[in-house]
VMD Tcl script that draws the C-alpha trace (Angstrom):
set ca {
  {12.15 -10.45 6.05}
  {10.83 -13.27 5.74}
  {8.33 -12.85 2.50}
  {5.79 -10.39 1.64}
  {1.71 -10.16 2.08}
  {-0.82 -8.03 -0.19}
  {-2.95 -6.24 2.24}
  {-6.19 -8.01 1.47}
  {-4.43 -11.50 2.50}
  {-4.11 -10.10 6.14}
  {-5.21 -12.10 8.43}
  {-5.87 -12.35 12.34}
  {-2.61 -13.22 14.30}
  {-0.53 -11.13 11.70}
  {1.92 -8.56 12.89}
  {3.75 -7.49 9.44}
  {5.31 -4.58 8.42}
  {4.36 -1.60 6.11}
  {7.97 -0.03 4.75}
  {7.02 2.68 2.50}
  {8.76 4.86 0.12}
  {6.33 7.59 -0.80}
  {3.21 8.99 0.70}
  {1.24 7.54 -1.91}
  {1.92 3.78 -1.20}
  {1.46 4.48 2.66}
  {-1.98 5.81 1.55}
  {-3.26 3.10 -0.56}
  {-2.25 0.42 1.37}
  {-3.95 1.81 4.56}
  {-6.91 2.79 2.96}
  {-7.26 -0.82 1.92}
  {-6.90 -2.27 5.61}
  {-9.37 0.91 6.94}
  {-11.37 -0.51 4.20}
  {-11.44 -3.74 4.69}
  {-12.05 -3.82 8.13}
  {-14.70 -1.68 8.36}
  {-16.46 -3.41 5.56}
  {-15.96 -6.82 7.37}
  {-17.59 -5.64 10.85}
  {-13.99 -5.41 12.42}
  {-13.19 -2.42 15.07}
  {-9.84 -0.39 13.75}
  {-7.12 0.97 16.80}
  {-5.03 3.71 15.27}
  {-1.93 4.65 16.93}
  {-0.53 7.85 17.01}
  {1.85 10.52 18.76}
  {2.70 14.11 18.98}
  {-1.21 15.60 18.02}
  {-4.30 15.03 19.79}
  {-6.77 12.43 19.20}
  {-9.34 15.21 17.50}
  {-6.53 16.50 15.14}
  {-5.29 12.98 13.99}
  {-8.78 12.14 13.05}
  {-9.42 15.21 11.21}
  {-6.26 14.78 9.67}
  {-6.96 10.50 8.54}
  {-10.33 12.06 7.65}
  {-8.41 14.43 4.95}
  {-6.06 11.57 3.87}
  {-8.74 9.18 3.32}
  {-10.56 12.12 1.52}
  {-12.48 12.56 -1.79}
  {-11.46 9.93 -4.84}
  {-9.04 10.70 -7.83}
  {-10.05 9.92 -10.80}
  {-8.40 9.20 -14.19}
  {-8.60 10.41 -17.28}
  {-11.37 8.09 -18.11}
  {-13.39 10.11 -15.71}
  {-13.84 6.91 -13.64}
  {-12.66 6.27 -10.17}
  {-9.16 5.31 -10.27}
  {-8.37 1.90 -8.51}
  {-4.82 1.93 -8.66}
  {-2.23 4.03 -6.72}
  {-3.85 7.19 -5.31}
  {-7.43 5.91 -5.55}
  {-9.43 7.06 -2.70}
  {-12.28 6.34 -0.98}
  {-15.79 6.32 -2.82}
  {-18.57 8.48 -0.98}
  {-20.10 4.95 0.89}
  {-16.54 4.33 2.06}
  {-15.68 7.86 3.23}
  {-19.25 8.05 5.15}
  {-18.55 4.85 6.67}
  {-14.56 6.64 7.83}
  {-16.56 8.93 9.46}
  {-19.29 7.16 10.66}
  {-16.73 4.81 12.34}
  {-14.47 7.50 14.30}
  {-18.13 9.32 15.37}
  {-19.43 5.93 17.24}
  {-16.22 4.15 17.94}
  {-15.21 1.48 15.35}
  {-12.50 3.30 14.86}
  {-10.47 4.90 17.55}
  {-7.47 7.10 17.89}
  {-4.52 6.21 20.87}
  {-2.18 8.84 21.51}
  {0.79 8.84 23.29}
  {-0.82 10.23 26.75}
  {-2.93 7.20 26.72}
  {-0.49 4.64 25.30}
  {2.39 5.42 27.87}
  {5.80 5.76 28.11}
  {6.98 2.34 27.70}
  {6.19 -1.31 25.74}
  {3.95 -2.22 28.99}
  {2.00 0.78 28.32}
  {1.67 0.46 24.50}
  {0.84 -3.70 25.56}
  {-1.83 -3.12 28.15}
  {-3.39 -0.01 25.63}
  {-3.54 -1.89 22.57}
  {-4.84 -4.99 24.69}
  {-7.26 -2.84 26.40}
  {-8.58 -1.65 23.09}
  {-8.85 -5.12 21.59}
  {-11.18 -6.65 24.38}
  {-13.08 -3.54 24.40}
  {-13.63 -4.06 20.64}
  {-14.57 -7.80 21.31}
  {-16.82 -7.35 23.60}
  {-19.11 -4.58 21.86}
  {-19.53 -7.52 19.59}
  {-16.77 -6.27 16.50}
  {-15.86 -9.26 14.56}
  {-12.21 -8.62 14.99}
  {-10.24 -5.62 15.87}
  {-6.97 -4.11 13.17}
  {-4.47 -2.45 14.63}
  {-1.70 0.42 13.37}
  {1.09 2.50 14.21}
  {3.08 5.29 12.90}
  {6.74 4.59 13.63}
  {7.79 7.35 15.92}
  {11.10 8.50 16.80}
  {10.12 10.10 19.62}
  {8.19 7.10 20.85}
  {10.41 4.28 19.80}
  {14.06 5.66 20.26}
  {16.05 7.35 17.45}
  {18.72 6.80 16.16}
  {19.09 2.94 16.47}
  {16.62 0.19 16.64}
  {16.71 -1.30 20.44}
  {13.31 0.68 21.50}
  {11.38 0.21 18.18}
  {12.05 -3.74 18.20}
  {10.62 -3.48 22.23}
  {7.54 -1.29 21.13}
  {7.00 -3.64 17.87}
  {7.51 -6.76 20.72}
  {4.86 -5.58 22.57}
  {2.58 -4.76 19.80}
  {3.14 -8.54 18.47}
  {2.33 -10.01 22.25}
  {-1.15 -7.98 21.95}
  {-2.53 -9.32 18.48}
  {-0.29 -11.93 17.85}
  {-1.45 -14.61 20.40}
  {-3.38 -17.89 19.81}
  {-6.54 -17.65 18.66}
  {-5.79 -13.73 18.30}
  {-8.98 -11.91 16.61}
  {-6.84 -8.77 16.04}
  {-4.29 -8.23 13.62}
  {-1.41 -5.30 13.84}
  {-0.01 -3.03 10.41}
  {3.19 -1.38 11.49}
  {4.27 1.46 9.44}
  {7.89 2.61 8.76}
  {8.99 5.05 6.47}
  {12.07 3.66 5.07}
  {14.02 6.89 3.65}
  {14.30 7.36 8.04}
  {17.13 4.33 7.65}
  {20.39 2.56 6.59}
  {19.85 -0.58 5.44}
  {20.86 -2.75 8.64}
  {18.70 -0.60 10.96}
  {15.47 -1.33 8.51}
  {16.24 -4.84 8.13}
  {16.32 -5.15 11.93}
  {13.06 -3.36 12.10}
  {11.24 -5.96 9.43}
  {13.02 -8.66 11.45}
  {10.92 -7.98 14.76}
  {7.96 -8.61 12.00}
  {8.65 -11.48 9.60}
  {6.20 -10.55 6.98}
  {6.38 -7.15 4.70}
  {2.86 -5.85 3.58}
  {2.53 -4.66 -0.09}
  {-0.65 -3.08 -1.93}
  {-2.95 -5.07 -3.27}
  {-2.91 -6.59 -7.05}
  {-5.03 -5.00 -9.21}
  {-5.38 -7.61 -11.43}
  {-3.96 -11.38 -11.57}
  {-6.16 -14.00 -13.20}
  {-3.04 -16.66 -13.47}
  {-1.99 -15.46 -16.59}
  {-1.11 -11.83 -15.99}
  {-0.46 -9.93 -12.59}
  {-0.56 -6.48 -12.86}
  {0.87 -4.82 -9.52}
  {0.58 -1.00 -8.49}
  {4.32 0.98 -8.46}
  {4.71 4.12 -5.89}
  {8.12 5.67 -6.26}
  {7.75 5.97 -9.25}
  {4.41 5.65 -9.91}
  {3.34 3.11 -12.42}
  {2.70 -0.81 -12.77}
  {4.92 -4.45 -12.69}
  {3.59 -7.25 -14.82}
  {4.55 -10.09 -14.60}
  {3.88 -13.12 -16.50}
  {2.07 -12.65 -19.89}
  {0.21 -10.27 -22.30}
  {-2.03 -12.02 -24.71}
  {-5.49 -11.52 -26.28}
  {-6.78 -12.85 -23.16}
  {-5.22 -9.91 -20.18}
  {-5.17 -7.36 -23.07}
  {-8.17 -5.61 -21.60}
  {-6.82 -5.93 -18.04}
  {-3.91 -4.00 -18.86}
  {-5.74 -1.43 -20.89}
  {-8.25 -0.99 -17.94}
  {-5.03 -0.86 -15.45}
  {-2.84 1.92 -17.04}
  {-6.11 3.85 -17.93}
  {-6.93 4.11 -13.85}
  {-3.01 5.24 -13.32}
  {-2.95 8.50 -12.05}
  {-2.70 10.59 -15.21}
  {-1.22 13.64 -13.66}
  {2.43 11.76 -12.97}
  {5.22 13.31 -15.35}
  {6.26 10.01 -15.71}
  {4.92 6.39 -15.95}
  {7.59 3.46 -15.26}
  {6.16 0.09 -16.38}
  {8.50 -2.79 -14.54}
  {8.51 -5.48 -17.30}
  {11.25 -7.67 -15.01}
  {8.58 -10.19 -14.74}
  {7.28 -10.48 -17.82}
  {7.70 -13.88 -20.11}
  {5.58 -12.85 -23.12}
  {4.02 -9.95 -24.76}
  {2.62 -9.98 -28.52}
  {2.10 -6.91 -30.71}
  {-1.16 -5.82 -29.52}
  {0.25 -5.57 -25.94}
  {3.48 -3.74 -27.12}
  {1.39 -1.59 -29.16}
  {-0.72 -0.80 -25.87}
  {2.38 0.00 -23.39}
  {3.93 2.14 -26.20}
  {0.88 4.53 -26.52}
  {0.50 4.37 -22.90}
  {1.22 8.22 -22.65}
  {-1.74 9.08 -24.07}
  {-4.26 9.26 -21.52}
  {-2.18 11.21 -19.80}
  {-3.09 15.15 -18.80}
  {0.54 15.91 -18.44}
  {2.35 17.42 -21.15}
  {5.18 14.98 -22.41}
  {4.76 12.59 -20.27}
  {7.61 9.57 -20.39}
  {6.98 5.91 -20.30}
  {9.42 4.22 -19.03}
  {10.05 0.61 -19.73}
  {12.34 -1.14 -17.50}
  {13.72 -4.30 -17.80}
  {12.03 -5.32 -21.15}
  {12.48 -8.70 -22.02}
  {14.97 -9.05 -24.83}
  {12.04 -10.48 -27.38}
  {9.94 -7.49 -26.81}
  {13.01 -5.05 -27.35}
  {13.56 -6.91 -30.64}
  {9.97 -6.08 -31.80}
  {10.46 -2.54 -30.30}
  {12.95 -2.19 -33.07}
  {11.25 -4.19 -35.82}
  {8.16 -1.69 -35.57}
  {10.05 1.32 -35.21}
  {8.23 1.80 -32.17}
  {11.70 2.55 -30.20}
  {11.81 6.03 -32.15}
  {8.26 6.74 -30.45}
  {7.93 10.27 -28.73}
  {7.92 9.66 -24.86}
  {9.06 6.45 -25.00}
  {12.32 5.72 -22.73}
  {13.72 2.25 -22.34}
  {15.91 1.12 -19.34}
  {17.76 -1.97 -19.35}
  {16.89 -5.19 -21.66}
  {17.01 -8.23 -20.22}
}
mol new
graphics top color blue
foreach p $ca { graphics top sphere $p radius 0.5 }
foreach p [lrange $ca 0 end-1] q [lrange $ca 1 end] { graphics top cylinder $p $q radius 0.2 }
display resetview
């Protein structure tokens, strides 16, 4: 795999890959390319097998269903956050007159010819109604793509590429693979017929700080540095975590500098939390930070765990 791609920074020509390890990080991340395409004028092709076209858009209706909020009472906009009532009309709007359309396998075929000439089909189509670009995505099938082994799921994800992939392509293709269905040689072979690996979206990066949204488990990475300046960045980020997670792991891996206020803000992180005893966990925690840690007597702190100084 070449490198990875947030979501938003699609763009048309792309074939990458979503591999995703919980339910929760497939969600968000296609919410955000429903979302964005919709909101940009684009036409959305949804692939799908095993279920009839009515039943799979019921069921992305339901997935793409009413927001979570946090404790704040304001709509979360980290992992888990759903779709405002605009958005959600605008979901259903675009499956009612066509932006957004459902293949199954009946119509997509047998073979990589059939999934090539459907996905083409629907792209033109798109482009001629007068969409400003057409997104494409497909649930990984065994059925469909060949199982176990990767020989039919690099042909389907060949033909998928020759469909959006060409020059001056206005479509763009999201593949999506859960990765607890593979070894690691058969998902690296999978990414390979892709070259790029989608990831959610940042909630926040202004240079200084980059605050990115953790699935499995849920929580946040920073990376770079916690000042006066991001403070209120980070406080608005772990307020809009999902506050009904037993536990919260904050990846610190990537973080250079953090002063007391910040420490101070991470360590009480637990309590906007409507879990009982809920358990920050702070991984990889630069060895300055686990120095003040120790200095404050913050390490004694109830529900605070820490894994791994670096």
């Amino acid at each position: 795999m070449a490198h990875s791609k947030a979501v938003g920074e699609m763009l048309s020509g792309d074939h990458v890959c979503l591999a995703y390890d919980s339910a929760e990080e497939r969600r968000a991340i296609l919410m955000a390319f429903v979302r964005d395409g919709l909101l940009s004028g684009q036409a959305v092709v949804y692939l799908v097998e095993d279920e009839t076209a009515g039943s799979a858009a019921d069921r992305l209706r339901a997935a793409f269903g009413a927001p979570r909020t946090g404790a704040s009472g304001r709509r979360a906009s980290g992992p888990g956050a759903g779709l405002d009532a605009g958005l959600r009309a605008a979901l259903d709007d675009a499956l009612d007159d066509g932006r957004m359309t459902v293949l199954t396998r009946g119509e997509i075929g047998s073979g990589p010819a059939g999934v090539e000439d459907a996905i083409g089909g629907a792209v033109e189509s798109a482009l001629r109604r007068g969409r400003a670009g057409v997104r494409v995505t497909a649930e990984a099938s065994p059925s469909l793509r060949g199982w176990p082994g990767t020989d039919r799921f690099a042909a389907f994800e060949d033909a998928i590429r020759r469909a959006v992939a060409g020059p001056g392509s206005a479509a763009m293709a999201l593949c999506q693979y859960d990765r607890r269905w593979f070894v690691g040689d058969h998902l690296r072979a999978v990414e390979d017929c892709h070259g790029v690996r989608v990831r959610a979206d940042d909630l926040f990066d202004d240079g200084v700080l980059r605050i990115t949204p953790l699935f499995a488990p849920p929580g946040l990475r920073l990376s770079g540095a916690i000042d006066e300046s991001t403070l209120p960045a980070l406080v608005a980020a772990l307020r809009d975590v999902d506050d009904r997670a037993p536990h919260l792991c904050l990846d610190l891996s990537r973080l250079d500098f953090c002063d007391l206020d910040g420490l101070r803000t991470l360590i009480e992180a637990n309590r906007t939390s409507t879990v009982l005893d809920r358990q920050v966990i702070l991984r990889s925690m630069p060895g300055c930070m686990e120095l003040m840690l120790r200095v404050s007597g913050w390490e004694t702190a109830p529900g605070i765990v820490t894994e791994g100084v670096r």
